[in-house]
VMD Tcl script that draws the C-alpha trace (Angstrom):
set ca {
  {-8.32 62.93 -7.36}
  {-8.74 59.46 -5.31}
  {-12.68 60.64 -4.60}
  {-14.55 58.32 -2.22}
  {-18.60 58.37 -1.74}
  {-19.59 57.56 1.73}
  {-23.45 56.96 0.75}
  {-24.47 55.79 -2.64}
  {-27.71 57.32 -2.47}
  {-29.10 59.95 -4.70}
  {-27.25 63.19 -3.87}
  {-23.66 60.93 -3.52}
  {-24.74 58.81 -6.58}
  {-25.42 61.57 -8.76}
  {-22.31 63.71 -7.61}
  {-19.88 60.95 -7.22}
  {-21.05 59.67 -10.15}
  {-20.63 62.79 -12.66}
  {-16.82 62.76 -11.27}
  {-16.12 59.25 -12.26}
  {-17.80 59.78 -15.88}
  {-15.93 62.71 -16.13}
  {-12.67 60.45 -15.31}
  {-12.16 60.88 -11.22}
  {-10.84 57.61 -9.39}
  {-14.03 57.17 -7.44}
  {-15.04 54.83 -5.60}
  {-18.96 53.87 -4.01}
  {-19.34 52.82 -0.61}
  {-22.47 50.96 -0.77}
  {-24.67 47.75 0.94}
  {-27.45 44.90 0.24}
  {-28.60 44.53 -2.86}
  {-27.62 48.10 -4.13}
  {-24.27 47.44 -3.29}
  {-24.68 43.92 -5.48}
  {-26.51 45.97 -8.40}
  {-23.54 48.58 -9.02}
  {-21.00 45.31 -8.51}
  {-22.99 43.56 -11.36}
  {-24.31 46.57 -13.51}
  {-22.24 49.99 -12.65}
  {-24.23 53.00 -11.25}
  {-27.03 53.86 -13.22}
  {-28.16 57.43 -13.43}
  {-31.53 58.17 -15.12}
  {-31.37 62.57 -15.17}
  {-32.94 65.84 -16.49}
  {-29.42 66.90 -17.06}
  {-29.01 63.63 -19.44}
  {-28.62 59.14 -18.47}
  {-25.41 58.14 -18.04}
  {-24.10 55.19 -16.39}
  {-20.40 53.82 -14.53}
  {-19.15 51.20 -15.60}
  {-17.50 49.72 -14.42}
  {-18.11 51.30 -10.95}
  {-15.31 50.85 -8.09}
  {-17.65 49.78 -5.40}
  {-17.34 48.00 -1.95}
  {-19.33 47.14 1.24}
  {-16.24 48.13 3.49}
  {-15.75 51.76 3.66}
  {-12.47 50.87 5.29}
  {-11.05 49.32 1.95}
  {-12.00 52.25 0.17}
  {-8.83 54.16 1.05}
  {-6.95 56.12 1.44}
  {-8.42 59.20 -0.41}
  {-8.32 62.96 -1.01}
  {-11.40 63.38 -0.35}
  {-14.45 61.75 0.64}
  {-18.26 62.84 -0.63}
  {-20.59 62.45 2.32}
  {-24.29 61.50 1.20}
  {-25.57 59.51 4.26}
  {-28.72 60.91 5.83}
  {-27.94 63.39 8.64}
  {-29.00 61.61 11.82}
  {-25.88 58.60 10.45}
  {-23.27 61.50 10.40}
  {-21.56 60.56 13.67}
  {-21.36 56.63 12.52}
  {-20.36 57.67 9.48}
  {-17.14 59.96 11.20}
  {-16.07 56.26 12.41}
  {-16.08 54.21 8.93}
  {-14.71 57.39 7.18}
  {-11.43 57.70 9.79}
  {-9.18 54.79 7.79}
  {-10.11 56.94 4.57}
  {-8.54 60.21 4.96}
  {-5.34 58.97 7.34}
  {-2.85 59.97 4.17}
  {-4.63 63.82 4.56}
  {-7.73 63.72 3.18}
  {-10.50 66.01 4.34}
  {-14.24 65.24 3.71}
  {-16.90 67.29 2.47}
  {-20.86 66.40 4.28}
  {-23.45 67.36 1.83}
  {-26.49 66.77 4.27}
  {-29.76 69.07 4.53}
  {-29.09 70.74 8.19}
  {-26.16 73.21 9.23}
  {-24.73 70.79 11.92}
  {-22.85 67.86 9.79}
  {-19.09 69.65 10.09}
  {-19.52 70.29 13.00}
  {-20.19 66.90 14.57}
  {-17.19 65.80 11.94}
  {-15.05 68.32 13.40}
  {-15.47 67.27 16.88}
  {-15.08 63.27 15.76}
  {-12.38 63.65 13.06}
  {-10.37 67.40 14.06}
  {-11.73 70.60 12.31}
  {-8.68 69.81 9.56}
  {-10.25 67.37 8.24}
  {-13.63 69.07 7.42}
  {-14.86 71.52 4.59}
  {-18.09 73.03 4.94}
  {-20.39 71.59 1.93}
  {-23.97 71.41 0.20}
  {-25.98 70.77 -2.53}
  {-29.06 71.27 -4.90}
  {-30.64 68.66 -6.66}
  {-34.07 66.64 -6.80}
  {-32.67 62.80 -6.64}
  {-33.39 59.33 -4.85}
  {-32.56 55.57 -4.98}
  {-34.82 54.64 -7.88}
  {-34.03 50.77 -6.93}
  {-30.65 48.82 -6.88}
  {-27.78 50.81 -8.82}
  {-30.54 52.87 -10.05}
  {-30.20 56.68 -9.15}
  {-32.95 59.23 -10.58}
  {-32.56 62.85 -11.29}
  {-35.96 64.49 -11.45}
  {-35.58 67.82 -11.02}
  {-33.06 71.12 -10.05}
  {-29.94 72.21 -11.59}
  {-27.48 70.17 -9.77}
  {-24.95 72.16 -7.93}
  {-22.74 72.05 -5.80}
  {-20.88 74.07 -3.47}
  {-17.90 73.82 -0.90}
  {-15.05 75.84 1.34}
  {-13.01 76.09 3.86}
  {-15.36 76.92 7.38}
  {-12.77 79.86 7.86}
  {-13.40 81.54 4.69}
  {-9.83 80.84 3.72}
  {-8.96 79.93 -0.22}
  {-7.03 76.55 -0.04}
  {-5.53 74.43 -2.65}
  {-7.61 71.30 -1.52}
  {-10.94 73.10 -2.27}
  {-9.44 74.33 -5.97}
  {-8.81 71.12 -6.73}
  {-11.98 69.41 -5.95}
  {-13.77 72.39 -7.60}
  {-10.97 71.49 -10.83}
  {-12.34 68.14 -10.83}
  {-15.70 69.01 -10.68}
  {-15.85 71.83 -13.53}
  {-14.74 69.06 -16.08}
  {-17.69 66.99 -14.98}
  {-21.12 67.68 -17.01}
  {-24.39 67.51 -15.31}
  {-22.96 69.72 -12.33}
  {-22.89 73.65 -11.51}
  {-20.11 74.16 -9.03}
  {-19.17 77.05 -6.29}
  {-16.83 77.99 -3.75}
  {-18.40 80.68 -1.58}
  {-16.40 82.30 0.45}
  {-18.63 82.40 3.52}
  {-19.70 78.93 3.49}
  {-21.77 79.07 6.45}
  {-24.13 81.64 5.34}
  {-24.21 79.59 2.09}
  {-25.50 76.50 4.57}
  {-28.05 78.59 6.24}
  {-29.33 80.26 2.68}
  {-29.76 76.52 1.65}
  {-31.53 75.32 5.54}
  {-33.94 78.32 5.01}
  {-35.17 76.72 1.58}
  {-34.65 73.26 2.71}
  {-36.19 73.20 6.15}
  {-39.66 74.78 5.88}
  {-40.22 73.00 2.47}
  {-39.87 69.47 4.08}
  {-41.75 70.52 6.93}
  {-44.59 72.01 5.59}
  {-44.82 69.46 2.54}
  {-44.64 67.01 5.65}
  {-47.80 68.55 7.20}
  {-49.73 69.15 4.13}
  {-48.61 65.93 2.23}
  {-48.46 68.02 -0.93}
  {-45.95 68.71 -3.68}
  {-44.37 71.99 -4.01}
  {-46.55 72.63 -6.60}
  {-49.89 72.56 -4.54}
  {-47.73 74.65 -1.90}
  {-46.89 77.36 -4.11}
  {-50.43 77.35 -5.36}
  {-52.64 77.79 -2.67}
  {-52.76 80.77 -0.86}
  {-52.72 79.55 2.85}
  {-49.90 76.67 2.31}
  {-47.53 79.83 0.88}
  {-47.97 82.45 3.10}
  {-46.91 79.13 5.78}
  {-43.77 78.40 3.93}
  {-42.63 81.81 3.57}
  {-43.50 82.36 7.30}
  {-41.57 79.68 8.28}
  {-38.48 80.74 5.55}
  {-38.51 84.39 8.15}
  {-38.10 82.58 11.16}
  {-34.86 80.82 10.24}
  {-33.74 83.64 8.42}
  {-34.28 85.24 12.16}
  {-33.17 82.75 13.74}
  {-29.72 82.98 11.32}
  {-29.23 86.64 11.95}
  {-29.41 85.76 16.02}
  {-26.41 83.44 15.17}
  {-24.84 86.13 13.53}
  {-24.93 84.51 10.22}
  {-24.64 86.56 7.24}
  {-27.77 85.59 4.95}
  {-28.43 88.91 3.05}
  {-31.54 91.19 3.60}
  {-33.39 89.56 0.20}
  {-32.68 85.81 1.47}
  {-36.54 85.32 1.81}
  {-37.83 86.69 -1.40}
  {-34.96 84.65 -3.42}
  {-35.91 82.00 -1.89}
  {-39.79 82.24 -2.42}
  {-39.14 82.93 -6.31}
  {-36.29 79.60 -6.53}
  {-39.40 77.45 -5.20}
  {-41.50 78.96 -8.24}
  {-39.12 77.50 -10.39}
  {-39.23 73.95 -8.86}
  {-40.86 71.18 -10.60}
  {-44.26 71.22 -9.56}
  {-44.54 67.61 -8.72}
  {-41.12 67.94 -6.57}
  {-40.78 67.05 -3.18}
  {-37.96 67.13 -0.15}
  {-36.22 64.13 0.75}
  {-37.76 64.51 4.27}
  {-41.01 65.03 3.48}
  {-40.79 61.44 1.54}
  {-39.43 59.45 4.60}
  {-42.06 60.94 6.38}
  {-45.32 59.98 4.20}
  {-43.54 56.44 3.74}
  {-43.59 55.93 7.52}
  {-39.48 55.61 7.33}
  {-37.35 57.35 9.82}
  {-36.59 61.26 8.62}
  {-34.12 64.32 9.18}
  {-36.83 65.79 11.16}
  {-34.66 66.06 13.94}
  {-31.97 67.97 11.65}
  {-34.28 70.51 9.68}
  {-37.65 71.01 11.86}
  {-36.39 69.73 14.71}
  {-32.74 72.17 14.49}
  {-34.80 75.31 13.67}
  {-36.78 74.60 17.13}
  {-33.90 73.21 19.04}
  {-31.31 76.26 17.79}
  {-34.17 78.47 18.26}
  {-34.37 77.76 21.98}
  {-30.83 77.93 22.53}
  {-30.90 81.28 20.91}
  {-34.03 82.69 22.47}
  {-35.52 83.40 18.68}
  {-39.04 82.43 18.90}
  {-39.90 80.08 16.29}
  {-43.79 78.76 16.77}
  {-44.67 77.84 13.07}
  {-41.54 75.49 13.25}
  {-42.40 74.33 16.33}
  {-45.66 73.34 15.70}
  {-44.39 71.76 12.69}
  {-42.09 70.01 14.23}
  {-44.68 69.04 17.20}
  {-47.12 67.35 14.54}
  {-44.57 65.31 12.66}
  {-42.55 63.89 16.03}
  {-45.17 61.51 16.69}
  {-45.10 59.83 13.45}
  {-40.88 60.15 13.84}
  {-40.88 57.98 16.79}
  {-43.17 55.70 15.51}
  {-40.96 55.04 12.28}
  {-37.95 54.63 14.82}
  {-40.19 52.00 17.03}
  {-40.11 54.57 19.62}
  {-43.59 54.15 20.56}
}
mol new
graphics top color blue
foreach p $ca { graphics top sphere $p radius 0.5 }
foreach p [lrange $ca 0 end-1] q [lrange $ca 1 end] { graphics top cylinder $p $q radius 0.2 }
display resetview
């Protein structure tokens, strides 16, 4: 497959990357001196799973003379999404569909609207990984997996064939659920309430886990998305919680959500798209969700502040 990576960061790095090694035409959208690194060196990953490295890596500043593609691999951050549905257009104009892989539930659906609900399959992921410097990706932690369908539950030949392409790749667990939404909101009930209470507390998920008080807040905050999901009418199943709870236990104990690093580095976050959705959803829904709110209320000053609101 013609595979191109919108976002050369650590979750499109790793992924895109264990496709090319595995012999994919992929190519890295990328900028600055990252974008100069993977031009000069190839895409290095450092990983649990095992170092590998691209090269030579297909890699250009111009998302628009990237294509056309098959598919494109979404990694920006969630609030770039709807910028992104512009660069990404020229890409799939020979059919292509893309696949977001951002923490939230609301990615497809702002592609949808920008790029026609064709062109969109529901997707996510599960990994530990970050920019470790230019054309440097690290893997530090999690099983990498990931997992994609078709947002009508409907078995296509598109989604076989990515799934093909990545169960020849090593490093990478793969799945095609057939309720992909309730897969999304499974992975927003981990995802969420980890980055916003390892926001609040500043502490790795091993410290959470540990302490008494900082669990019983995490798992509180896991029930009211879970709530929150079954107001939507999403299907998360009855044990979604307590899974949950015992995946954290397995985390590395020095781990920590993406979010939860912008945040402590003073950089602009997802807040908006995990803390912020569970609140703003929430409300629309009539689900009362105070934990996440007050979450959500302690880390929005320091949000605006990154984005030189105030």
């Amino acid at each position: 497959m013609r595979v191109a990576v919108l976002g050369t960061g650590g979750v499109g790095g790793y992924f895109g990357g264990r496709l090319a090694q595995a012999g994919e035409d992929v190519v890295f959208v990328a900028r600055g001196a990252h974008l100069d690194a993977i031009r000069r060196d190839g895409l290095v990953v450092e990983s649990v799973e095992g170092d590998f490295a691209v090269r030579p890596a297909q890699v250009t500043g111009d998302a628009g003379t990237a294509g056309p593609v098959d598919v494109v691999l979404l990694g920006v951050k969630a609030w770039q999404v709807k910028d992104a549905a512009r660069a990404l257009r020229p890409l799939l104009e020979a059919g292509g569909f893309v696949v977001p892989l951002q923490n939230g539930v609301e990615a497809a659906d702002e592609l949808a609207e920008a790029l026609g609900p064709e062109r969109v399959v529901g997707g996510l992921c599960k990994i530990f990984s970050y920019v470790a410097g230019p054309g440097r990706i690290k893997h530090a932690g999690v099983t990498p997996r990931i997992e994609f369908g078709e947002r009508d539950g409907t078995r296509s030949d598109r989604v076989d064939r990515l799934r093909a392409a990545f169960e020849k790749a090593s490093g990478v667990s793969v799945g095609t659920p057939g309720d992909i939404g309730a897969a999304l909101w499974e992975k927003f009930l981990f995802i969420a309430p980890l980055s916003g209470v390892g926001a609040v507390t500043r502490m790795p998920v091993g410290v959470l886990r540990a302490v008494p008080e900082s669990r019983e807040m995490l798992e509180c905050a896991m029930k009211e998305v879970f709530d929150l999901a079954r107001a939507r009418g999403i299907g998360l199943r009855k044990d979604a919680v307590a899974r949950t709870m015992s995946y954290v236990d397995g985390l590395p104990a020095d781990g920590t959500a993406s979010m939860q690093r912008d945040v402590l580095e003073g950089r602009p976050s997802e807040l908006e798209y995990q803390t912020g959705a569970v609140v703003r959803l929430g409300r629309e829904a009539r689900v009362p969700v105070p934990l996440n709110e007050f979450i959500y209320r302690a880390l929005l000053p320091g949000e605006r502040r990154a984005r030189g609101a105030v």
